[in-house]
N, CA, C and O atoms as CSV, one atom per row, in Angstrom:
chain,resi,resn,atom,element,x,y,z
A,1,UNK,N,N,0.844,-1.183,0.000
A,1,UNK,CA,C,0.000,0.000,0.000
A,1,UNK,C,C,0.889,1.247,0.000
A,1,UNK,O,O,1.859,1.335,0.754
A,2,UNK,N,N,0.555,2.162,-0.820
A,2,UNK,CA,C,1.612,3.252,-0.875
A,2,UNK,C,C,1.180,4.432,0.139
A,2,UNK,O,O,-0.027,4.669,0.180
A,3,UNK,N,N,1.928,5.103,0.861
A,3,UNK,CA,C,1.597,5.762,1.626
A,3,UNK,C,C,2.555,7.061,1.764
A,3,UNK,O,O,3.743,6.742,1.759
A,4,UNK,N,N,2.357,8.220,1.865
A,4,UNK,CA,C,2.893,9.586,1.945
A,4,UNK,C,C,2.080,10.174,2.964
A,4,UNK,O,O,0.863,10.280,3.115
A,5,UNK,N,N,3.530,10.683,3.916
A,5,UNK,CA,C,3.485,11.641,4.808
A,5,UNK,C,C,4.277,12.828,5.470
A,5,UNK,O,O,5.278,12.781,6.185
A,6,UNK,N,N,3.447,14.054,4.971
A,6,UNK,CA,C,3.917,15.276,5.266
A,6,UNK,C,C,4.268,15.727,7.083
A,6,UNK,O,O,3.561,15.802,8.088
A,7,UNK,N,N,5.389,15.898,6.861
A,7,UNK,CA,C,5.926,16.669,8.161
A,7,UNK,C,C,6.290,17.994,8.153
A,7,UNK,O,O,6.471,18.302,6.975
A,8,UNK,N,N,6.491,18.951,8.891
A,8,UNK,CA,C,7.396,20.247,9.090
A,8,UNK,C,C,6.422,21.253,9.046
A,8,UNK,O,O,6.716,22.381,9.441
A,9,UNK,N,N,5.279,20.994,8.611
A,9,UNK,CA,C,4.606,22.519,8.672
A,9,UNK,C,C,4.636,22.992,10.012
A,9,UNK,O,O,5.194,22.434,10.956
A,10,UNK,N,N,4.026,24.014,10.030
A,10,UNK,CA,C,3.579,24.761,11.155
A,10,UNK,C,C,3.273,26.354,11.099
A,10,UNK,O,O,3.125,26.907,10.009
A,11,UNK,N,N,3.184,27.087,12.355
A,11,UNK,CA,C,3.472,28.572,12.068
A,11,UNK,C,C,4.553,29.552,12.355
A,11,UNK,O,O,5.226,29.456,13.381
A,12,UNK,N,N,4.694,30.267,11.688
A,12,UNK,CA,C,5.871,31.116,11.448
A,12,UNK,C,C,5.694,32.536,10.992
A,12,UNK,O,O,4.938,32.807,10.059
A,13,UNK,N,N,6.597,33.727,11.840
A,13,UNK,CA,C,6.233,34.756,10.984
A,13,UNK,C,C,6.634,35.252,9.439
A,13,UNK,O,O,7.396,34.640,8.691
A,14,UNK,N,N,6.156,36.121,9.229
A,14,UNK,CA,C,6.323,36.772,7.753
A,14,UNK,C,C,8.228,36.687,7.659
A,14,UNK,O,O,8.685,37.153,8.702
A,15,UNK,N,N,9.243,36.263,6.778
A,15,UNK,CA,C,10.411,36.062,6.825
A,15,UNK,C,C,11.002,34.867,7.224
A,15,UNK,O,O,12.188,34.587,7.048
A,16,UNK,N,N,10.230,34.218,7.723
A,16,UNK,CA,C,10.861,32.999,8.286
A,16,UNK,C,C,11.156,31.815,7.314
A,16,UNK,O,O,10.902,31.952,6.118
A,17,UNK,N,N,11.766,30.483,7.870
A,17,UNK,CA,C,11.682,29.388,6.954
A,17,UNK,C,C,10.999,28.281,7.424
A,17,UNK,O,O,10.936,28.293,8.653
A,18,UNK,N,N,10.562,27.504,7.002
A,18,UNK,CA,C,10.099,25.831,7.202
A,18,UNK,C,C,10.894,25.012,6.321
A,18,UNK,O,O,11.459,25.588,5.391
A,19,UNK,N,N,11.019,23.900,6.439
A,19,UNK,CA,C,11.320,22.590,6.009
A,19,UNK,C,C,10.006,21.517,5.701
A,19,UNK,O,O,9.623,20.848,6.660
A,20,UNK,N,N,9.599,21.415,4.927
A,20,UNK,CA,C,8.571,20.433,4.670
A,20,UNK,C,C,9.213,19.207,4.446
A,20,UNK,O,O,10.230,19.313,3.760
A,21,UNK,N,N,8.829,17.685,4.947
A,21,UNK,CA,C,9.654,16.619,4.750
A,21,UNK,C,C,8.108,15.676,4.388
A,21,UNK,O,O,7.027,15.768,4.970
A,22,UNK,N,N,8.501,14.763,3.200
A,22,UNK,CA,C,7.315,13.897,2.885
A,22,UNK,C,C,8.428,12.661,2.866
A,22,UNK,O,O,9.542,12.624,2.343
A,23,UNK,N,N,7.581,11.496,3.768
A,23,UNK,CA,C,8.270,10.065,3.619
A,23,UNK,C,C,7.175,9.213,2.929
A,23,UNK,O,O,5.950,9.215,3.045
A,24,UNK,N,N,7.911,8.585,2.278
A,24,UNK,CA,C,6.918,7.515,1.406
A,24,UNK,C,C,7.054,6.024,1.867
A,24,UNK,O,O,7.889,5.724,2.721
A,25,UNK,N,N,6.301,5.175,1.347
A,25,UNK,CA,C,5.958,3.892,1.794
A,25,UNK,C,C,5.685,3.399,0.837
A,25,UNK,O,O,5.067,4.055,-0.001
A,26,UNK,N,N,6.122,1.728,0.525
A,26,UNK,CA,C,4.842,1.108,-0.266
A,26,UNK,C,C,5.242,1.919,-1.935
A,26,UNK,O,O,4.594,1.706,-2.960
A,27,UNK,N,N,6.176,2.639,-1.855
A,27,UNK,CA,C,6.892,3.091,-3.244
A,27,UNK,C,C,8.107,3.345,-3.610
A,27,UNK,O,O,8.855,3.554,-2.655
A,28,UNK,N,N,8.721,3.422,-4.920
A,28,UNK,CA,C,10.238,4.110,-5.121
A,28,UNK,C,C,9.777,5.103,-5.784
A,28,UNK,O,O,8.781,5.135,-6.507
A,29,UNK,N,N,10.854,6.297,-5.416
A,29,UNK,CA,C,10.172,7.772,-5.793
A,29,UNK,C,C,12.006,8.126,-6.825
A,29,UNK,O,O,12.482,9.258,-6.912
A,30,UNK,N,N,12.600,6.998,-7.376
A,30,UNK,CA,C,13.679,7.964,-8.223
A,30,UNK,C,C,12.923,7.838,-9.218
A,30,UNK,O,O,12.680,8.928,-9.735
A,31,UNK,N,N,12.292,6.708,-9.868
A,31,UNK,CA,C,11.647,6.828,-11.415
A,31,UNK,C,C,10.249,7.439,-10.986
A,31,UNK,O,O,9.291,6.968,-11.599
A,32,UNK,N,N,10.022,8.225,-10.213
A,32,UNK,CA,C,9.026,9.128,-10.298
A,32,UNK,C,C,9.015,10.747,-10.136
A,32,UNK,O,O,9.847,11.336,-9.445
A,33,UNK,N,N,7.834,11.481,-10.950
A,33,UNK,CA,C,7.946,12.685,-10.967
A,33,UNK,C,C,7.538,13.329,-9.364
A,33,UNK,O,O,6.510,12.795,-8.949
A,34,UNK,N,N,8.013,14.157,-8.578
A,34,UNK,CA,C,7.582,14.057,-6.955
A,34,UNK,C,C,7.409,15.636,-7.175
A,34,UNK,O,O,7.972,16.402,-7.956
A,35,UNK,N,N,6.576,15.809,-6.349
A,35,UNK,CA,C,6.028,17.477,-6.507
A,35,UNK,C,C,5.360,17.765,-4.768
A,35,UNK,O,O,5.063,16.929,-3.916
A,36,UNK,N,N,5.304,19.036,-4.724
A,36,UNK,CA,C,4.697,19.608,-4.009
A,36,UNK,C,C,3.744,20.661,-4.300
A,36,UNK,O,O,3.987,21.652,-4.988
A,37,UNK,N,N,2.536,20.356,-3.678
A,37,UNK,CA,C,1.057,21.154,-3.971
A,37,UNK,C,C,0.789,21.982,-2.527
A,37,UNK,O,O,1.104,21.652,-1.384
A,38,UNK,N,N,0.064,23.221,-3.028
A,38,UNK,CA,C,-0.930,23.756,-1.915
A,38,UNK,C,C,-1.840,23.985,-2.404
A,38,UNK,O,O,-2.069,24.277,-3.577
A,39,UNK,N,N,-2.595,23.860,-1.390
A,39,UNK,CA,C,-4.313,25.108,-0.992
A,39,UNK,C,C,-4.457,25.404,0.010
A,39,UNK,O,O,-4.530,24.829,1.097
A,40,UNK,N,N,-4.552,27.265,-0.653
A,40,UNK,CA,C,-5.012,28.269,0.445
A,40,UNK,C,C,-5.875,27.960,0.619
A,40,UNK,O,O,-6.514,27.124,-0.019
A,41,UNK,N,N,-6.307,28.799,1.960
A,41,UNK,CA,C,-8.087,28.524,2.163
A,41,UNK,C,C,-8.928,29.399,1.139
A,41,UNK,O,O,-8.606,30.550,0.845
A,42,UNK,N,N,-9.734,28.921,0.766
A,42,UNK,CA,C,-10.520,29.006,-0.017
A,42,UNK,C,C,-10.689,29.102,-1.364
A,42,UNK,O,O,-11.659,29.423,-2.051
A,43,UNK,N,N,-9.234,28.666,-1.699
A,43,UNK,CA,C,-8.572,28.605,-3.168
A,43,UNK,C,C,-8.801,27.368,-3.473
A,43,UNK,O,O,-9.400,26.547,-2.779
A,44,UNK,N,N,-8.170,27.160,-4.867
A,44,UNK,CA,C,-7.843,26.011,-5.469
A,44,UNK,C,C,-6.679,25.340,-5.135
A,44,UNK,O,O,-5.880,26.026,-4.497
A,45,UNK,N,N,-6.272,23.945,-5.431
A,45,UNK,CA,C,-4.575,23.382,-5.567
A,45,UNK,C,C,-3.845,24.018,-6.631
A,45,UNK,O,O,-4.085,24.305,-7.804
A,46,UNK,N,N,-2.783,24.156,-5.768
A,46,UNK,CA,C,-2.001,25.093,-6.982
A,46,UNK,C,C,-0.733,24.271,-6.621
A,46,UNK,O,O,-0.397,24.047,-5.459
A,47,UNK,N,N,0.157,23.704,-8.069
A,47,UNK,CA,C,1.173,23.626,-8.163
A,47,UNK,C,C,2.558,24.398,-7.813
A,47,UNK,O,O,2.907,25.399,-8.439
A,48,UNK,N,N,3.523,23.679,-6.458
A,48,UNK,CA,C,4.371,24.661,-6.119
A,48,UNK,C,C,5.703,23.927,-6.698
A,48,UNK,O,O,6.152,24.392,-7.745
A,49,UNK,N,N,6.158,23.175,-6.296
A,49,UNK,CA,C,7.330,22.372,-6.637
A,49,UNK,C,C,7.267,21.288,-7.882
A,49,UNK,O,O,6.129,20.832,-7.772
A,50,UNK,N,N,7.755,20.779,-8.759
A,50,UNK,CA,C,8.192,19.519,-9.159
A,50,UNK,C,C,9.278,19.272,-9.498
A,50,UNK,O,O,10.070,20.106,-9.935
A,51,UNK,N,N,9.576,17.654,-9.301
A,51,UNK,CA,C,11.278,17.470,-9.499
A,51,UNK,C,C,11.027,16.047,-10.149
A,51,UNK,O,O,10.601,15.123,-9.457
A,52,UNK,N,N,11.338,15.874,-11.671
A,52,UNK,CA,C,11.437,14.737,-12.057
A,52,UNK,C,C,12.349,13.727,-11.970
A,52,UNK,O,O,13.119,13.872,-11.021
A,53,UNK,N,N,12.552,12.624,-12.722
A,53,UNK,CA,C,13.394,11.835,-12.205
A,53,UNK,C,C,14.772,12.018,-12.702
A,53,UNK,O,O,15.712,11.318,-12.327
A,54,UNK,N,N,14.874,13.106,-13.671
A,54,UNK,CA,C,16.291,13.330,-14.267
A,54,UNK,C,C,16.823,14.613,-13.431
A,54,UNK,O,O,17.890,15.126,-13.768
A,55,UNK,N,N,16.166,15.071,-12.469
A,55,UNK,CA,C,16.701,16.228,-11.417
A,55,UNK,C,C,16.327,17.401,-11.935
A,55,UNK,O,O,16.770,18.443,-11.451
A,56,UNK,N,N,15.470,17.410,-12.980
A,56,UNK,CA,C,14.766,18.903,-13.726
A,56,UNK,C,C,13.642,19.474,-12.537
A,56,UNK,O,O,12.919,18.671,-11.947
A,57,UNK,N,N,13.600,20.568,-12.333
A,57,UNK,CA,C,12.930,20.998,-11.077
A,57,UNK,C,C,12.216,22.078,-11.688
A,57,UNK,O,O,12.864,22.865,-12.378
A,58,UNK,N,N,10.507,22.302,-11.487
A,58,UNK,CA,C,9.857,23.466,-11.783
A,58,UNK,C,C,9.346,23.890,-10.278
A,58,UNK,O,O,9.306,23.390,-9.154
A,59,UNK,N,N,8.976,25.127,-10.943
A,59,UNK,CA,C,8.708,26.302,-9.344
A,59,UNK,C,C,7.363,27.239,-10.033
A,59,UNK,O,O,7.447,27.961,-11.026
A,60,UNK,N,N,6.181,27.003,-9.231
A,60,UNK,CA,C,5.448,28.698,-9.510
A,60,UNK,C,C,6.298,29.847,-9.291
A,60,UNK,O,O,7.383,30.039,-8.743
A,61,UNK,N,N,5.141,30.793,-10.118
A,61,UNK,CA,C,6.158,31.826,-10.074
A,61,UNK,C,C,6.303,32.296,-8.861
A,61,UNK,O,O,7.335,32.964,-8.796
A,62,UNK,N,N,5.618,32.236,-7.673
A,62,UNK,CA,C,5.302,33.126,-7.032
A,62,UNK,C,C,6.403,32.548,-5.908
A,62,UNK,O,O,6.630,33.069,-4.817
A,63,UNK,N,N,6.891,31.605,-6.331
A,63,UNK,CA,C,8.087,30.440,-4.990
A,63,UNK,C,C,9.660,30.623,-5.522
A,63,UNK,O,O,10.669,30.451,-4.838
A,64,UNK,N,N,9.585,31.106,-7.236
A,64,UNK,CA,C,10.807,31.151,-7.320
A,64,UNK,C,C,12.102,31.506,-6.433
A,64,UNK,O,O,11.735,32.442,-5.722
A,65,UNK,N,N,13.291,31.237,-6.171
A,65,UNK,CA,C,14.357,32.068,-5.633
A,65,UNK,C,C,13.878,32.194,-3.799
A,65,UNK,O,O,14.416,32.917,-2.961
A,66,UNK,N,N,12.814,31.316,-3.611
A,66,UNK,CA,C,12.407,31.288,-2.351
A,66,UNK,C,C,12.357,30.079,-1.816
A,66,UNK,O,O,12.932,29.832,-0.756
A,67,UNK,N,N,11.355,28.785,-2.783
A,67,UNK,CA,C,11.519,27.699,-2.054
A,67,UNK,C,C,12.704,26.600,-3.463
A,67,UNK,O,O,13.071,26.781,-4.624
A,68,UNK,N,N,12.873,25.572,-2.451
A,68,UNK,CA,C,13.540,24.564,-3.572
A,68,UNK,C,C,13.063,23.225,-2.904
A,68,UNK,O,O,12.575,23.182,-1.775
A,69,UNK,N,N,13.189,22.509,-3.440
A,69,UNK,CA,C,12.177,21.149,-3.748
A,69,UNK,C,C,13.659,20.213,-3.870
A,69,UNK,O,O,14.489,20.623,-4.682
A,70,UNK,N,N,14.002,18.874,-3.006
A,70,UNK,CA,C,14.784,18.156,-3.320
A,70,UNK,C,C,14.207,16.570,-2.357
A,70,UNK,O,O,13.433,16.375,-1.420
A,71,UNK,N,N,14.985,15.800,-3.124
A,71,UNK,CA,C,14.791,14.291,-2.498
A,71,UNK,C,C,15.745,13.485,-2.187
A,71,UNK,O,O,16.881,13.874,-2.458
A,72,UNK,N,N,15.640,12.612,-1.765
A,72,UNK,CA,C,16.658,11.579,-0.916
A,72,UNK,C,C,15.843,10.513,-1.765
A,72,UNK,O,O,14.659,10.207,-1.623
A,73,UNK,N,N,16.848,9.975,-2.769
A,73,UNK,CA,C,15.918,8.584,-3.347
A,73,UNK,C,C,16.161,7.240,-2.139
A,73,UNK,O,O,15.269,6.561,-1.631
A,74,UNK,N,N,17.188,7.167,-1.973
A,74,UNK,CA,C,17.687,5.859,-1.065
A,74,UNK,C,C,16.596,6.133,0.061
A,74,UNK,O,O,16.149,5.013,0.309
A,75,UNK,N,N,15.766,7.312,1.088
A,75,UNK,CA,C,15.225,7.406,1.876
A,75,UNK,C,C,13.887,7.221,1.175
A,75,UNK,O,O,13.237,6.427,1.856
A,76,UNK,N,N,13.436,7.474,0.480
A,76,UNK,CA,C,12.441,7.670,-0.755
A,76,UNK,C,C,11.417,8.835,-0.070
A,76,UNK,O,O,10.209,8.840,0.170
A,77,UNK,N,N,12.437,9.755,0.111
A,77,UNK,CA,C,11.974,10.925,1.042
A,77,UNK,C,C,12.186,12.439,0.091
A,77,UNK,O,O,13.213,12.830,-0.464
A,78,UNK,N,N,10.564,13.223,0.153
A,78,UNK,CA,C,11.306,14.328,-0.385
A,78,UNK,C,C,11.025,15.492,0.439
A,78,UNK,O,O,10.205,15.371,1.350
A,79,UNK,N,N,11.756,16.902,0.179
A,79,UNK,CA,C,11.505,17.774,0.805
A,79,UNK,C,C,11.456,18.950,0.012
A,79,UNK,O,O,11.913,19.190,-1.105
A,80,UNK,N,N,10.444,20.015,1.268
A,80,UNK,CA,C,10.551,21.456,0.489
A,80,UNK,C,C,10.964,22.579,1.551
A,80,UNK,O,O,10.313,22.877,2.553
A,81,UNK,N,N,12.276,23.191,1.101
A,81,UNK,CA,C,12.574,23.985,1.874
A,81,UNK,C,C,12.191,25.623,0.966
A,81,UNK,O,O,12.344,26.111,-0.153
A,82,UNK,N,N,11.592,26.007,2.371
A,82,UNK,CA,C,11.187,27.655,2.104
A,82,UNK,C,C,11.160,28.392,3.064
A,82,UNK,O,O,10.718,28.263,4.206
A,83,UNK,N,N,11.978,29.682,2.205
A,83,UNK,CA,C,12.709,30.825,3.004
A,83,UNK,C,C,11.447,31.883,2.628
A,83,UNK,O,O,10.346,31.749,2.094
A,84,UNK,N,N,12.155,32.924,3.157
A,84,UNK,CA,C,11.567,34.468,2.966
A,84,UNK,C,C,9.925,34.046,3.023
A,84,UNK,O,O,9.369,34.389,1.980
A,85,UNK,N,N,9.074,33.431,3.923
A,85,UNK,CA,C,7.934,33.032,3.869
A,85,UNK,C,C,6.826,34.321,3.555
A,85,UNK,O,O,7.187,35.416,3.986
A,86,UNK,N,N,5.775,34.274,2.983
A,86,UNK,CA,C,5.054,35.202,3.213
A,86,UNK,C,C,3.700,34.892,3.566
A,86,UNK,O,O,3.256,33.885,3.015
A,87,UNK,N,N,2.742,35.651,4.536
A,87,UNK,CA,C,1.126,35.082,4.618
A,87,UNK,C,C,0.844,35.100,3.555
A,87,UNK,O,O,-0.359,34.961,3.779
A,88,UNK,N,N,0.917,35.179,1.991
A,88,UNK,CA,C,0.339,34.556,0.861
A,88,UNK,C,C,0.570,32.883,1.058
A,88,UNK,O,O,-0.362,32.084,1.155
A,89,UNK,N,N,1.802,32.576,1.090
A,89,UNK,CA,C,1.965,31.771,1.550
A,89,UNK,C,C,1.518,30.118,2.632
A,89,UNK,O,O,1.848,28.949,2.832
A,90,UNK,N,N,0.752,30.973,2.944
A,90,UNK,CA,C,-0.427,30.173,4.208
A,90,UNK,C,C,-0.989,29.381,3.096
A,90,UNK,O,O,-1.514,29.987,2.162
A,91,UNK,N,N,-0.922,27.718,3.097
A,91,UNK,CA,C,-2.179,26.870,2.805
A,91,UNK,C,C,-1.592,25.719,3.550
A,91,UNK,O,O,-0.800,25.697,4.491
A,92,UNK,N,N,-2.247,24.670,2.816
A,92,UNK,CA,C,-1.787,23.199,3.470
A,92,UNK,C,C,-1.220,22.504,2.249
A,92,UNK,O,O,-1.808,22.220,1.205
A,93,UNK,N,N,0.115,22.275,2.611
A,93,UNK,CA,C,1.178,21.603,1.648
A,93,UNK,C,C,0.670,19.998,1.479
A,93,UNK,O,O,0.003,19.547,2.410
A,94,UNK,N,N,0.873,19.381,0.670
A,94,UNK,CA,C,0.433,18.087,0.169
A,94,UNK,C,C,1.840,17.937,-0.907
A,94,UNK,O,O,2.352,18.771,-1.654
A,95,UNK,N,N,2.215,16.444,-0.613
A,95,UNK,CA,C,3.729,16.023,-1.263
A,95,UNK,C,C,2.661,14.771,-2.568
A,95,UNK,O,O,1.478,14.560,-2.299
A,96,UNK,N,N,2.900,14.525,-3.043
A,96,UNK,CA,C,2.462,14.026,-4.492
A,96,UNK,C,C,3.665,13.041,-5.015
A,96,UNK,O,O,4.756,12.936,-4.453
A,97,UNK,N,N,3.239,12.303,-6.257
A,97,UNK,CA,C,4.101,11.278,-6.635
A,97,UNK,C,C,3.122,11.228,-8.186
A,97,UNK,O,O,1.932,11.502,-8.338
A,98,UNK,N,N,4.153,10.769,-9.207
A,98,UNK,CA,C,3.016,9.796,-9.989
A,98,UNK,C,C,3.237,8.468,-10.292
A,98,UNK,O,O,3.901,7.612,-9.707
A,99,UNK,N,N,2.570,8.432,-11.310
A,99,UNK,CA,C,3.007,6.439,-11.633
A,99,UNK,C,C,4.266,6.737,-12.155
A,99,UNK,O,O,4.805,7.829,-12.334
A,100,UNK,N,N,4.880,4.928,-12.499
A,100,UNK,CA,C,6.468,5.074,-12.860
A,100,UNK,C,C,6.073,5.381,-14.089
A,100,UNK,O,O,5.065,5.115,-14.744
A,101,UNK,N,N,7.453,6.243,-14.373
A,101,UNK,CA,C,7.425,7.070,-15.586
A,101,UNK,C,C,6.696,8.196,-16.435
A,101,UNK,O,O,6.879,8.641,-17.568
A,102,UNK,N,N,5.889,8.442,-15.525
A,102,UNK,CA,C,5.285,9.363,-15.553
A,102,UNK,C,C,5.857,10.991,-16.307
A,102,UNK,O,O,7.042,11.024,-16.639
A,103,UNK,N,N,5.186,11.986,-16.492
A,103,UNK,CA,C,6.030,12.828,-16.941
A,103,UNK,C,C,5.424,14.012,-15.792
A,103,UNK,O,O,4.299,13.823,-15.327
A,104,UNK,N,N,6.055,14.973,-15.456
A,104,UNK,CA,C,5.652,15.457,-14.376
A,104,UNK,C,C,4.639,16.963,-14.764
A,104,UNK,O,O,4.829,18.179,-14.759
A,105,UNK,N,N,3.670,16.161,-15.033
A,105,UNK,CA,C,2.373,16.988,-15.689
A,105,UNK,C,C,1.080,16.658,-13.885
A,105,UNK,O,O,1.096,15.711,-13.098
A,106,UNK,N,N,0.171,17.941,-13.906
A,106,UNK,CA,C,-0.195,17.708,-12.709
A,106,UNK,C,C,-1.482,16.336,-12.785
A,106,UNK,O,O,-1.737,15.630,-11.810
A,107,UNK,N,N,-1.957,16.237,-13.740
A,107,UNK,CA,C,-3.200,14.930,-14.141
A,107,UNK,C,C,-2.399,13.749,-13.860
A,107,UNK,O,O,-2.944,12.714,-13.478
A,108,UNK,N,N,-1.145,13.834,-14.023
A,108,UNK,CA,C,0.001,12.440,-13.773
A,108,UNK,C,C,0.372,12.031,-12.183
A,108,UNK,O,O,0.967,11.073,-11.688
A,109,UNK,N,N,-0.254,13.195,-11.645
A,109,UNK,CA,C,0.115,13.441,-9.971
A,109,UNK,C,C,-1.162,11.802,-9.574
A,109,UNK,O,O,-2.213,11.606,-10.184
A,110,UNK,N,N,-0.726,11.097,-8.682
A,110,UNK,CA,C,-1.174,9.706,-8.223
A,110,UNK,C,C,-1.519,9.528,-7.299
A,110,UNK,O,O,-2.672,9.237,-6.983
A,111,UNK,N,N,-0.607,9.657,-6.631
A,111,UNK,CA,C,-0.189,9.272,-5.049
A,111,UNK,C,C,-0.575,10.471,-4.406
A,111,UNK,O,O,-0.414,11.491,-5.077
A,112,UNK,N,N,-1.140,10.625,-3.037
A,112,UNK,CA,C,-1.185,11.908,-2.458
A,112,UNK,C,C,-0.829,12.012,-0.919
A,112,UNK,O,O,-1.308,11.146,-0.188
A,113,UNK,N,N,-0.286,12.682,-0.541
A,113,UNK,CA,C,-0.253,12.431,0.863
A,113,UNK,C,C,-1.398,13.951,1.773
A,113,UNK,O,O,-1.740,15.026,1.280
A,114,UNK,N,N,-1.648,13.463,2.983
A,114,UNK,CA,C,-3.328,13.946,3.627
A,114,UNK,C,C,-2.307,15.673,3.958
A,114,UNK,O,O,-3.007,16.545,4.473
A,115,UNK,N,N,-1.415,15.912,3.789
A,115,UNK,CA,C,-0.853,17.829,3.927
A,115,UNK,C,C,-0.576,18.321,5.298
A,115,UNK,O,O,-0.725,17.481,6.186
A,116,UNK,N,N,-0.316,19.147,5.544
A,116,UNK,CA,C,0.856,19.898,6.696
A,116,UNK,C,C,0.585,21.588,6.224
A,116,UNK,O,O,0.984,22.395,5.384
A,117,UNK,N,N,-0.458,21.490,7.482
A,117,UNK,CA,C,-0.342,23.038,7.492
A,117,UNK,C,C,0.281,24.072,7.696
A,117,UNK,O,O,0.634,24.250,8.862
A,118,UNK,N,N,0.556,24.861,6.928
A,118,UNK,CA,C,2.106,25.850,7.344
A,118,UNK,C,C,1.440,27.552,7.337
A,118,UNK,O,O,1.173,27.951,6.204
A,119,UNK,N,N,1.267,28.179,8.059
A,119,UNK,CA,C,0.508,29.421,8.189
A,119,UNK,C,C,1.857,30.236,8.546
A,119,UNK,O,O,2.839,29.866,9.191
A,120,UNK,N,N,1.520,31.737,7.774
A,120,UNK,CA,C,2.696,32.473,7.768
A,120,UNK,C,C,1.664,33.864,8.460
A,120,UNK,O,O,0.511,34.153,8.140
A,121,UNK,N,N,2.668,34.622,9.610
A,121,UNK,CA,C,1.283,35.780,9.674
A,121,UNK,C,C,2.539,36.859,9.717
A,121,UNK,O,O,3.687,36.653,10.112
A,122,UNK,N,N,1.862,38.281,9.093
A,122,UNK,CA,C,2.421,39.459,9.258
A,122,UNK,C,C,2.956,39.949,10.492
A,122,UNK,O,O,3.461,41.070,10.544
C-alpha cells in the first residue's frame, strides 16, 4: 500500500523558513515525478514544486528564488525547503508522486499524501 506523509509545517512569521519533509511507503520515488502542492483557504490546488526523475525541477512563479524542492531517493523521502515566507503563503502543503514514468504533468500526480499546514502571519 503506498503511503505519503507530510511533516514540518507549522506557524511562522512573515520572513521565516520551514522545512517540509514527505516520507513515502509502499513506493520508489527515483523513477518518479515528486512534486509539491498547496491550498489556500478558499482557493484552489495550486502547483508549487516539481522534481522529475532526471533532477529537472519546476517552481510557480510566485516560490521562485524562495523555495527549492529536493529528495533523498535511497530514503524515498522528499523535501521542500522555504525561506523568505510570506502570509500569501499560508495553505496546506500536500507532497504528491506519480506512476512510474510518468512525466511530471499535474493529471500524472497519483499518489497523495493527507498535507501539513504551514501558516505564515504578518
Amino acid at each position: 500500500q503506498v503511503r505519503l506523509e507530510e511533516s514540518g509545517g507549522g506557524s511562522v512569521q512573515s520572513g521565516g523558513s520551514l522545512r517540509l519533509s514527505c516520507s513515502s511507503s509502499g513506493i520508489t520515488i527515483s523513477r518518479r515525478c515528486v512534486g509539491w502542492f498547496r491550498q489556500p483557504p478558499a482557493k484552489e490546488r495550486e502547483a508549487v514544486a516539481t522534481l522529475d526523475s532526471d533532477g529537472v525541477t519546476t517552481y510557480a512563479d510566485s516560490v521562485k528564488g524562495r523555495f527549492t524542492i529536493s529528495k533523498d531517493n535511497a530514503k524515498n523521502a522528499l523535501y521542500l525547503q522555504m525561506n523568505t515566507l510570506q502570509p500569501e503563503d499560508t495553505a496546506k502543503y500536500s507532497c504528491a508522486t506519480t506512476l512510474l514514468d510518468k512525466p511530471c504533468k499535474q493529471y500524472e500526480f497519483h499518489n497523495w499524501g493527507q498535507g501539513t499546514q504551514v501558516t505564515v502571519s504578518s
